[in-house]
C-alpha positions as CSV (number, residue, x, y, z in Angstrom):
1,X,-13.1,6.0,9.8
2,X,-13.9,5.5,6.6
3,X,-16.9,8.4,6.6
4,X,-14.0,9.9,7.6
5,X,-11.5,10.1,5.0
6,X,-14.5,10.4,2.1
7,X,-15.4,13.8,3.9
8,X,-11.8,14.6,3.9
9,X,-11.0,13.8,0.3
10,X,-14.4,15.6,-0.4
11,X,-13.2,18.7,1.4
12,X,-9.8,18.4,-0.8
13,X,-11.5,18.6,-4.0
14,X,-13.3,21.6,-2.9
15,X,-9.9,23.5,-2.1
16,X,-8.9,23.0,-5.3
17,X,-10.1,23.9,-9.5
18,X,-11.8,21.0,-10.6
19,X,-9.5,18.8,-12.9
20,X,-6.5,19.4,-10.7
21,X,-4.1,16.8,-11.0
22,X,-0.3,15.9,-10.8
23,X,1.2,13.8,-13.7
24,X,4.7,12.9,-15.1
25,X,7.7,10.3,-14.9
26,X,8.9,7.9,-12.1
27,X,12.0,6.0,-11.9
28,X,13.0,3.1,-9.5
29,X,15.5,0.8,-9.0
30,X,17.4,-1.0,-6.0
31,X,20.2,1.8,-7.0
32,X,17.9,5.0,-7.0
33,X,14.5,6.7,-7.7
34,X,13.5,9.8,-9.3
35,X,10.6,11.7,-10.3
36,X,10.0,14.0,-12.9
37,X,6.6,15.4,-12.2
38,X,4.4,18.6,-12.7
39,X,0.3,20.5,-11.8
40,X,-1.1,22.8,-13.1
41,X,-2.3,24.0,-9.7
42,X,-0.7,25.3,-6.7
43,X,1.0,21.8,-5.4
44,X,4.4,21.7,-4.4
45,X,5.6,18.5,-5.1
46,X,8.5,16.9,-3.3
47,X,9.7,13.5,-3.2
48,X,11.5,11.9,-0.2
49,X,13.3,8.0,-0.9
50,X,10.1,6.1,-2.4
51,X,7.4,9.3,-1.1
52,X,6.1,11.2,-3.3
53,X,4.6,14.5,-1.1
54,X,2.4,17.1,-2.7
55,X,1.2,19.9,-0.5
56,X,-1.3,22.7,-1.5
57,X,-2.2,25.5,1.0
58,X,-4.7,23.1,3.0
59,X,-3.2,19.5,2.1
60,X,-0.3,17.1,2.4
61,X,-0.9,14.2,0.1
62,X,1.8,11.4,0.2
63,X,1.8,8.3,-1.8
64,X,4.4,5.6,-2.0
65,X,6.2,4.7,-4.9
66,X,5.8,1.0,-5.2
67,X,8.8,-1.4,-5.5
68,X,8.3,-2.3,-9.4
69,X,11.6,-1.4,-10.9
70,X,12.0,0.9,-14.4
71,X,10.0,3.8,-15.5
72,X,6.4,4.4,-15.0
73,X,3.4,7.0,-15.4
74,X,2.5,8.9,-12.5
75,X,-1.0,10.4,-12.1
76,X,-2.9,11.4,-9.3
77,X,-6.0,13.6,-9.5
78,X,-6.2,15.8,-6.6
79,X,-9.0,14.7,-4.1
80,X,-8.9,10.9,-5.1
81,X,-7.8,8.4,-2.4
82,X,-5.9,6.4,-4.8
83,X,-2.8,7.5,-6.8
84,X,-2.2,5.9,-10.6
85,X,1.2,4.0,-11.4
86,X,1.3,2.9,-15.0
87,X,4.5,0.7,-16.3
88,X,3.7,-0.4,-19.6
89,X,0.2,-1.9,-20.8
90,X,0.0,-5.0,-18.4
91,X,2.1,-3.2,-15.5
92,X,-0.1,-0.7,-13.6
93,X,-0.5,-0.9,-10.1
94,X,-3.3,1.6,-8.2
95,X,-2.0,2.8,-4.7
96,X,-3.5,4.0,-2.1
97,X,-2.7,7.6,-0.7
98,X,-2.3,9.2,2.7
99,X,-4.4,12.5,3.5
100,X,-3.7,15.0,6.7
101,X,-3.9,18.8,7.1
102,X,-1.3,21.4,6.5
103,X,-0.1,23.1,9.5
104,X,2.4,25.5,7.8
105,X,5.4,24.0,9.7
């Protein structure tokens, strides 16, 4: 499994210019959650409740926003298995991402 997903994640990166990443602003609390957040590269980025989906030709990425409340830093380097939430210098949290093909539906 995991053999797996590091040939997966490998095969990402390939698809994409080296460097690609998404960055930008995310908001949560019990009331509501936004996002605020940009590439340079051809992801469309969408976020659904607390899911933050980013979907290239080849890839769906999504990554769950974790529950800390207020704003935070959002950065994700394309082909990395984990995505980067930082809050403030001793709030970060590293979350892990979910990988799959895009079918075009």
């Amino acid at each position: 499994m995991l053999e797996s997903l590091l040939l997966t994640l490998s095969l990402m990166s390939a698809s994409m210019p080296e460097g690609c990443a998404v960055t930008g602003t995310v908001f949560h609390s019990t009331e509501q959650t936004f996002a605020l957040l940009h590439s340079d590269c051809l992801i469309e980025i969408q976020r659904d409740d607390r899911w933050i989906i980013m979907t290239s030709p080849q890839w769906v990425v999504a990554v769950e926003i974790p529950p800390m409340p207020g704003k935070c830093q959002f950065t994700y380097a394309w082909g990395s298995p984990w995505a980067l939430f930082e809050g403030g210098p001793t709030t970060s949290e590293w979350v892990p991402v979910a990988v799959g093909h895009h079918t075009g539906l």
